[in-house]
N, CA, C and O atoms as a DFTB+ gen file, in Angstrom:
476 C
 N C O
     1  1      49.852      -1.064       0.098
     2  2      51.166      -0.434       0.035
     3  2      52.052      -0.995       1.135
     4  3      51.734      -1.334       2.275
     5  1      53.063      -1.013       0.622
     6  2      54.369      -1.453       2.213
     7  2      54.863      -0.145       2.035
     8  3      54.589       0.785       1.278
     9  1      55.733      -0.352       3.019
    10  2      56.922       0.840       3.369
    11  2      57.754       1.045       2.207
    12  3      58.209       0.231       1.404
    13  1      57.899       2.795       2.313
    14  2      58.866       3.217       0.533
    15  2      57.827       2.310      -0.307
    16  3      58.398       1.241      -0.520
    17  1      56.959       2.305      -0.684
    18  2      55.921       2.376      -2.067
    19  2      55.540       3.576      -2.355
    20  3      55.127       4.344      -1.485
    21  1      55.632       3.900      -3.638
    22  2      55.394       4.888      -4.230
    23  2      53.910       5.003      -4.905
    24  3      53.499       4.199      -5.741
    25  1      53.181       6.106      -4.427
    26  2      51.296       6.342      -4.411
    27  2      51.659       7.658      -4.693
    28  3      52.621       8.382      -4.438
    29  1      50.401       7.770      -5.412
    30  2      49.616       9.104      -6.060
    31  2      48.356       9.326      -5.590
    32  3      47.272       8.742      -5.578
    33  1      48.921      10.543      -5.136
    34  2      47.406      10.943      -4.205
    35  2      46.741      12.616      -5.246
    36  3      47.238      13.741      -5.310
    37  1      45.582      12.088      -5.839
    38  2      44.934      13.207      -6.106
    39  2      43.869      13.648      -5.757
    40  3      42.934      12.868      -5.938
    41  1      43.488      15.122      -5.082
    42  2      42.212      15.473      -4.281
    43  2      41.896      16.762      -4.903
    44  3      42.624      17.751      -4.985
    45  1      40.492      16.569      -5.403
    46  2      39.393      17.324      -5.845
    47  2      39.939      17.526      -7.418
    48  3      40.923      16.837      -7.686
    49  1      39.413      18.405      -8.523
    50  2      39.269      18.821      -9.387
    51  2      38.546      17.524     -10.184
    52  3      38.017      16.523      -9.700
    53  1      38.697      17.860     -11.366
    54  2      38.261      16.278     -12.503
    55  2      39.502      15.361     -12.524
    56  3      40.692      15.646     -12.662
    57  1      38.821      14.069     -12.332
    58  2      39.758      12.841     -12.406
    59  2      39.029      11.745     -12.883
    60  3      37.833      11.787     -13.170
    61  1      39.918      10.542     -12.985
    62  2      39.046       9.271     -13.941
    63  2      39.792       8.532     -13.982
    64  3      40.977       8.758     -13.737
    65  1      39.310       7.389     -14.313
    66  2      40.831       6.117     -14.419
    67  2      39.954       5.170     -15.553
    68  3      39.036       4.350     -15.528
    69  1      40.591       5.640     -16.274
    70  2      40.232       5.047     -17.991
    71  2      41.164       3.933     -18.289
    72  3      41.675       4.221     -19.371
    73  1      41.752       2.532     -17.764
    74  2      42.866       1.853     -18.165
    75  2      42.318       1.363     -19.636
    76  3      41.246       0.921     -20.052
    77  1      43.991       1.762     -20.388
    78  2      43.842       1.188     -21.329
    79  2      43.998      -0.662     -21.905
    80  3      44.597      -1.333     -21.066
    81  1      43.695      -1.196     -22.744
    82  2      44.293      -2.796     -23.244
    83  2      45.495      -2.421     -23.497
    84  3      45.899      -1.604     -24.325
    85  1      46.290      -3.319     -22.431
    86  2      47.949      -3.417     -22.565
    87  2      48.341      -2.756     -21.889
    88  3      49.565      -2.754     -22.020
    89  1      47.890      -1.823     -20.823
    90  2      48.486      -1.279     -19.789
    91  2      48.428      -2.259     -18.537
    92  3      47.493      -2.958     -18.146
    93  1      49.775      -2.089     -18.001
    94  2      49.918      -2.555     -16.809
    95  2      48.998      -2.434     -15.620
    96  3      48.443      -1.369     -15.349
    97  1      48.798      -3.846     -14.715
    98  2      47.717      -3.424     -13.970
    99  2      47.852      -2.498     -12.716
   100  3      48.809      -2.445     -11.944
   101  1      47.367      -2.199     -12.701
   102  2      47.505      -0.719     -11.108
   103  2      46.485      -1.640      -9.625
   104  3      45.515      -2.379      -9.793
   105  1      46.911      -1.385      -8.735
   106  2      45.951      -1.605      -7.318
   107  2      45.532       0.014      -7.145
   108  3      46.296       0.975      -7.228
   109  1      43.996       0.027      -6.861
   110  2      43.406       1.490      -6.087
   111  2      43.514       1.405      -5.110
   112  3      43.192       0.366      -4.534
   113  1      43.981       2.382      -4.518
   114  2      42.848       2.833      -3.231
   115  2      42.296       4.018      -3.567
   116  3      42.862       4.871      -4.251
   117  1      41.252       4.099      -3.128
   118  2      40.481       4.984      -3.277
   119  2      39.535       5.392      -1.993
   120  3      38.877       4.532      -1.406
   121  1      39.521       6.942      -1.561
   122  2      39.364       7.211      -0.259
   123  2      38.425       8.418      -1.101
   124  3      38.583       9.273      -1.972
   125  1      37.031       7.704       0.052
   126  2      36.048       9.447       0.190
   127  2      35.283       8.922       1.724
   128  3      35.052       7.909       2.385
   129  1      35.049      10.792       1.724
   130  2      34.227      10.819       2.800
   131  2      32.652      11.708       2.774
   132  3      32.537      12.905       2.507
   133  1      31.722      10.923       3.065
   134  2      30.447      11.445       2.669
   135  2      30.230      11.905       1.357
   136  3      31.315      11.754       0.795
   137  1      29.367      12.417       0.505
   138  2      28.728      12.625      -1.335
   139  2      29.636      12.608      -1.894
   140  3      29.531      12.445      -3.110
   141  1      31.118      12.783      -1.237
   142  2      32.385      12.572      -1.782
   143  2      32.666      11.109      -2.705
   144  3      33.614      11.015      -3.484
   145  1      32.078      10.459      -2.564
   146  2      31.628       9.004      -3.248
   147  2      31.597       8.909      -4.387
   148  3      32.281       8.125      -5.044
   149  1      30.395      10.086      -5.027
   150  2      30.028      10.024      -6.225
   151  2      30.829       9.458      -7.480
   152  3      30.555       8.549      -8.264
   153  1      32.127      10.486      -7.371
   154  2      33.032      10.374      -8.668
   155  2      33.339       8.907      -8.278
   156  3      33.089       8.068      -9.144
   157  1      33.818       8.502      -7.161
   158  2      34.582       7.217      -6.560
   159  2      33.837       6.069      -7.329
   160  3      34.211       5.369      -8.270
   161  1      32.756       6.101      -6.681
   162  2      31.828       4.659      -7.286
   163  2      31.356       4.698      -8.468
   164  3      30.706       3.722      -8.841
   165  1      31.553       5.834      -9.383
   166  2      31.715       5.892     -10.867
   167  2      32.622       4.914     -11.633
   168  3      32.426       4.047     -12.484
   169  1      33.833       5.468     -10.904
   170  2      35.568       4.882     -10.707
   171  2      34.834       3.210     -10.792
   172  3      34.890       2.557     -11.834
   173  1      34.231       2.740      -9.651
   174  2      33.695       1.221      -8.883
   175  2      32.722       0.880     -10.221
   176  3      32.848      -0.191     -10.815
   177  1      32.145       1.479     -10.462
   178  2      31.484       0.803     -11.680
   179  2      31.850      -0.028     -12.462
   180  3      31.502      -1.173     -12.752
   181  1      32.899       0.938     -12.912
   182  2      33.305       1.286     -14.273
   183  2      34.602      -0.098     -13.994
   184  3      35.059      -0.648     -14.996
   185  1      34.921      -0.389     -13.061
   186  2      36.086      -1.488     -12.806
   187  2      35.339      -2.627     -12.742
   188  3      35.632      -3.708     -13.254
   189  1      34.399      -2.372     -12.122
   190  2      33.349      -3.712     -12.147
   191  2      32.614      -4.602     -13.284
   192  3      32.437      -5.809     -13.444
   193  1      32.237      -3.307     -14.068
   194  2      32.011      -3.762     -15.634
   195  2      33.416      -4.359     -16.782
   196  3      33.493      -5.309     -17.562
   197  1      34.320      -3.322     -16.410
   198  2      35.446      -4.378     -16.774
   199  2      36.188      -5.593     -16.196
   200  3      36.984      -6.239     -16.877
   201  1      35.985      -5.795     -15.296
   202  2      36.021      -7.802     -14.686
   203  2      35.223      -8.377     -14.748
   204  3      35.220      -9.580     -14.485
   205  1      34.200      -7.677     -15.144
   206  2      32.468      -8.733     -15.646
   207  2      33.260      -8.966     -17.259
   208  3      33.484     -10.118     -17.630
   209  1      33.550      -8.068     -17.927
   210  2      33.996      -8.098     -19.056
   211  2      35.024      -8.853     -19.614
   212  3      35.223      -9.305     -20.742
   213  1      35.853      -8.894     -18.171
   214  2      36.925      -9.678     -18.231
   215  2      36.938     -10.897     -18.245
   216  3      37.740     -11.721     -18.684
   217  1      35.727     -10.981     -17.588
   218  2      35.733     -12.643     -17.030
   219  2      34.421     -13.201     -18.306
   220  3      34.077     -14.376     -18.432
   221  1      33.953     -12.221     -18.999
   222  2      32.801     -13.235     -19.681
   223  2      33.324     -13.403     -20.759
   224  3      33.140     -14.512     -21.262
   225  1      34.399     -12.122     -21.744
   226  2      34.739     -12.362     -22.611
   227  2      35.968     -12.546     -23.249
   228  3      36.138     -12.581     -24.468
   229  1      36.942     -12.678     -22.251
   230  2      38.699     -12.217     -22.174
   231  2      39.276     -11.170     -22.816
   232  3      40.106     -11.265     -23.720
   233  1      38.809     -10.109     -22.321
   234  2      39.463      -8.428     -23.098
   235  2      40.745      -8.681     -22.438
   236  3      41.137      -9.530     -21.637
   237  1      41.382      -7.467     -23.151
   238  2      42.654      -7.517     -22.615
   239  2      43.298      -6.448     -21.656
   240  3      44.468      -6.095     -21.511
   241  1      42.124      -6.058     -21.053
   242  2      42.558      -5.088     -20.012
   243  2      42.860      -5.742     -18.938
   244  3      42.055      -6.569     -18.509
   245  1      44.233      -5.481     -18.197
   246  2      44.415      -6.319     -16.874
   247  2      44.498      -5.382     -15.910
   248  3      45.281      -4.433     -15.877
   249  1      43.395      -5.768     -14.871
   250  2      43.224      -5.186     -13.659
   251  2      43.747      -5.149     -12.453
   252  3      43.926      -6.349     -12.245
   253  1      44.042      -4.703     -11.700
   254  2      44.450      -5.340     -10.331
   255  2      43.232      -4.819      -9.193
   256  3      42.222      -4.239      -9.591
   257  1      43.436      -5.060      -7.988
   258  2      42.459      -4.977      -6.950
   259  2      42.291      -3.251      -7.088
   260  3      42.917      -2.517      -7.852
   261  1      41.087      -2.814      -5.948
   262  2      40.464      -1.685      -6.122
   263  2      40.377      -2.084      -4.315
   264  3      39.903      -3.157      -3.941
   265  1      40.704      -1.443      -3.718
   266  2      40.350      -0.933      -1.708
   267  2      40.031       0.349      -1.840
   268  3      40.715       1.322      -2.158
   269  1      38.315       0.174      -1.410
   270  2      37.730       1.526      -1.083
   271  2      37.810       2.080       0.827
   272  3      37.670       1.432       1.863
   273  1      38.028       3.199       0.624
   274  2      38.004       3.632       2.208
   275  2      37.438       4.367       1.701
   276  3      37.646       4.923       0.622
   277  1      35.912       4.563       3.072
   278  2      34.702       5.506       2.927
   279  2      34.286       5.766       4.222
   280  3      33.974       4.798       4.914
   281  1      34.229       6.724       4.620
   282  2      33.935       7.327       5.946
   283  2      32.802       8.655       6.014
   284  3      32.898       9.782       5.529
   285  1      31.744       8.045       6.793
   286  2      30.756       9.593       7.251
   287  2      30.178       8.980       8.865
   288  3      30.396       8.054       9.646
   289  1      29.487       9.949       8.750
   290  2      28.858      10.303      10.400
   291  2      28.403       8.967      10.883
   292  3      28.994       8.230      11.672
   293  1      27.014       8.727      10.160
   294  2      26.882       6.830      10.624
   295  2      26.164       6.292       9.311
   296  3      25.799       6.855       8.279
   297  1      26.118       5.206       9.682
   298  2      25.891       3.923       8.456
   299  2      24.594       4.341       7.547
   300  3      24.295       3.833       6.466
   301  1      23.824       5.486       8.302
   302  2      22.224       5.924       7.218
   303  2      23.186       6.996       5.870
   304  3      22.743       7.040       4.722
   305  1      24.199       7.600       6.181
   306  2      25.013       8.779       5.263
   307  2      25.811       8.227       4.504
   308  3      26.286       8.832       3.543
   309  1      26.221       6.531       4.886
   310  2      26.744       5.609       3.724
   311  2      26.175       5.709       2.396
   312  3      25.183       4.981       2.364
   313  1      26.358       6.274       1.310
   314  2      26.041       6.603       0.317
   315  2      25.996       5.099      -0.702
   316  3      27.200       4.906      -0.871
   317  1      25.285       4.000      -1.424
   318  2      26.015       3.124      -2.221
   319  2      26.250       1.915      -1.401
   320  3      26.896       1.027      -1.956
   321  1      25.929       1.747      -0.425
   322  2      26.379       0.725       0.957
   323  2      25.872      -0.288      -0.150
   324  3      26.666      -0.732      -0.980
   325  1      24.907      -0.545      -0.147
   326  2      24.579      -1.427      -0.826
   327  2      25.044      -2.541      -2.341
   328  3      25.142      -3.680      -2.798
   329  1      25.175      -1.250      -2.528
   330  2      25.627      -1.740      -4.350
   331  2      26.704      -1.943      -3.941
   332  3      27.133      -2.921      -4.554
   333  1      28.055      -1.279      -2.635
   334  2      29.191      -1.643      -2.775
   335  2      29.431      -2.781      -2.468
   336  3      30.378      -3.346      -3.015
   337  1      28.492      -3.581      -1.318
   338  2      27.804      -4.729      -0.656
   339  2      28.275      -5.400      -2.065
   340  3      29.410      -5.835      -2.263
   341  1      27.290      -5.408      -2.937
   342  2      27.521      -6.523      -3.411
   343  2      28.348      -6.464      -4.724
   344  3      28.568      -7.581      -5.192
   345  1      28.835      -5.465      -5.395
   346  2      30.394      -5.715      -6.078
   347  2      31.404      -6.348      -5.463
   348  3      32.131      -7.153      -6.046
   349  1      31.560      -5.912      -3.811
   350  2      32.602      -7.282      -3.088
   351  2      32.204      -8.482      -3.216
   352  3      33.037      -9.384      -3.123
   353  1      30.858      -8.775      -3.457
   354  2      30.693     -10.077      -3.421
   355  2      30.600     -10.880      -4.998
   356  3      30.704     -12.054      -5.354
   357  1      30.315      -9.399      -5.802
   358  2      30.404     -10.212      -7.005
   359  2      31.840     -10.869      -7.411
   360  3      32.029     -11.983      -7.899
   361  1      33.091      -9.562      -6.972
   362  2      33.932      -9.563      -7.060
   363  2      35.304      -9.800      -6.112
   364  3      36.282      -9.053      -6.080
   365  1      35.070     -11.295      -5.194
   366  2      35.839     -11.436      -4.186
   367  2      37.301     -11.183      -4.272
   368  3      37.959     -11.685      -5.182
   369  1      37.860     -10.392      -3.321
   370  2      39.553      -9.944      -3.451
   371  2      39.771      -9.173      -4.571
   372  3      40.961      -9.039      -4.855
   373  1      38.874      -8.557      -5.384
   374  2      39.643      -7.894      -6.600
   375  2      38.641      -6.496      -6.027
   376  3      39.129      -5.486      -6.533
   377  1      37.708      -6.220      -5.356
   378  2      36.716      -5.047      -4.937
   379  2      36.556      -5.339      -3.391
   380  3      36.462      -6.539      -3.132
   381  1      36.518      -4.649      -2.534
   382  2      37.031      -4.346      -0.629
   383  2      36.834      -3.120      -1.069
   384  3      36.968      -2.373      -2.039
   385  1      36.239      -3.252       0.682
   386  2      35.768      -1.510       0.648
   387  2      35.437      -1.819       2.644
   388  3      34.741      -2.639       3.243
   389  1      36.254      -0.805       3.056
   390  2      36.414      -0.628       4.745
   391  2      35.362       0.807       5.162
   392  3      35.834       1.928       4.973
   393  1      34.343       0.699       5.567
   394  2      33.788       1.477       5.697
   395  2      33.963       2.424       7.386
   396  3      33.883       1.747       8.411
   397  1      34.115       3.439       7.463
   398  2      34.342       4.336       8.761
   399  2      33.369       4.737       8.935
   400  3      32.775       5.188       7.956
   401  1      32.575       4.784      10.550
   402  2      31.790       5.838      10.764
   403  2      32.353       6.523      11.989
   404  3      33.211       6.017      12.713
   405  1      31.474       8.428      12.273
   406  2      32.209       8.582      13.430
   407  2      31.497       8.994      14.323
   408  3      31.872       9.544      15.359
   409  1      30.151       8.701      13.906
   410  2      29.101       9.137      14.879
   411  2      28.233       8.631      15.451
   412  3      27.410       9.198      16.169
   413  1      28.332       7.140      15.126
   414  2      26.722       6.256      14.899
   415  2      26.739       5.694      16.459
   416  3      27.683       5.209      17.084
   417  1      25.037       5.985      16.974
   418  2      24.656       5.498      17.966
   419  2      23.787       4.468      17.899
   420  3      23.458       3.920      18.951
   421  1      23.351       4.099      16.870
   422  2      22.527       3.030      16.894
   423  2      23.719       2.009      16.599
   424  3      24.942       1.978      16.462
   425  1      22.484       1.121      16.590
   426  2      23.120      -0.902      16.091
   427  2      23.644      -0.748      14.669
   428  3      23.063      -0.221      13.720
   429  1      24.868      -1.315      14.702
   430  2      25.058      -1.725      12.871
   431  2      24.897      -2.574      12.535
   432  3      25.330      -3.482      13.244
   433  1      24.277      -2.926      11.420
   434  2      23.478      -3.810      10.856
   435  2      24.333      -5.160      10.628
   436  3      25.543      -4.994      10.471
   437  1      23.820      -6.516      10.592
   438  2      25.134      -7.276      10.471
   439  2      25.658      -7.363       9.413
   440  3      26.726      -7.955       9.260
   441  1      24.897      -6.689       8.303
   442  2      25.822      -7.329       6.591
   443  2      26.740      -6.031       6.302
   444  3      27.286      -5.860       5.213
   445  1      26.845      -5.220       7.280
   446  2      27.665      -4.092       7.409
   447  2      28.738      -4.295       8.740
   448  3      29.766      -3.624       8.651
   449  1      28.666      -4.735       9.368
   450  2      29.271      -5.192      10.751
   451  2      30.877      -5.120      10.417
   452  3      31.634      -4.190      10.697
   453  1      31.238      -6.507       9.658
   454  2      33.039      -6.848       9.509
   455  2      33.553      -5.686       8.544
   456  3      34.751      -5.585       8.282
   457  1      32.587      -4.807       8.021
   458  2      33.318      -3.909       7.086
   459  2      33.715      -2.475       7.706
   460  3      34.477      -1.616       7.263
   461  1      32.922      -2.509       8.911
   462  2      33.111      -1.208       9.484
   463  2      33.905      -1.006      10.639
   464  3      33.797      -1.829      11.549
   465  1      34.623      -0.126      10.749
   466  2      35.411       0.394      11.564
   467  2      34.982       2.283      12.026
   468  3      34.560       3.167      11.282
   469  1      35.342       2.339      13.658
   470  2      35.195       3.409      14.135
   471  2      33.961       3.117      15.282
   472  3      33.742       1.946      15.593
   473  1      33.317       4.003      15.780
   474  2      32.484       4.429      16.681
   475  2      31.033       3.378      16.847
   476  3      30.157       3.660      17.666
């Protein structure tokens, strides 16, 4: 977002992001903190399978990028670290994900290192 961009922020109840073929593409962000994830990386799936889709078979859904912000206590309460690990990598610049912690006293690991921010 820059300055004066216009965002939709929705928190808690049922939500989903179903894009249709021929809809314009949207950028996410998408923000959770701790099991708060769940619905989110549903969301991450489900975008991921459509740029796998995109790219193996040319549908006509057009996507734009997805920036996850995810924040808990320390890097063991990272829910998905992994799998999100590597959708960025399946999916360079179109899947990012900035991970926060605010408690962690141990070492962070290095394949978690440049993604994390906080404590």
């Amino acid at each position: 977002c820059t300055l004066d961009s216009e965002v939709a922020l929705r928190v808690g109840g049922d939500f989903f992001f179903d894009p249709q073929p021929g809809d314009s593409p949207v950028n996410l962000v998408l923000i959770a903190g701790g099991v708060g994830i769940n619905p989110l990386f549903s969301i991450l799936l489900h975008i991921a399978d459509l740029h796998g889709y995109q790219e193996g078979k040319g549908n006509r859904h057009k996507l734009g990028t997805v920036k996850l912000y995810y924040s808990a206590k320390n890097t063991s309460e990272l829910l998905f670290k992994k799998n999100i690990l590597g959708l960025m990598k399946a999916f360079p610049g179109k899947i990012t994900c900035c991970f926060h912690v605010t408690q962690q006293c141990s070492q962070i690991c290095k394949e978690l290192q440049p993604h994390i921010t906080g404590k």
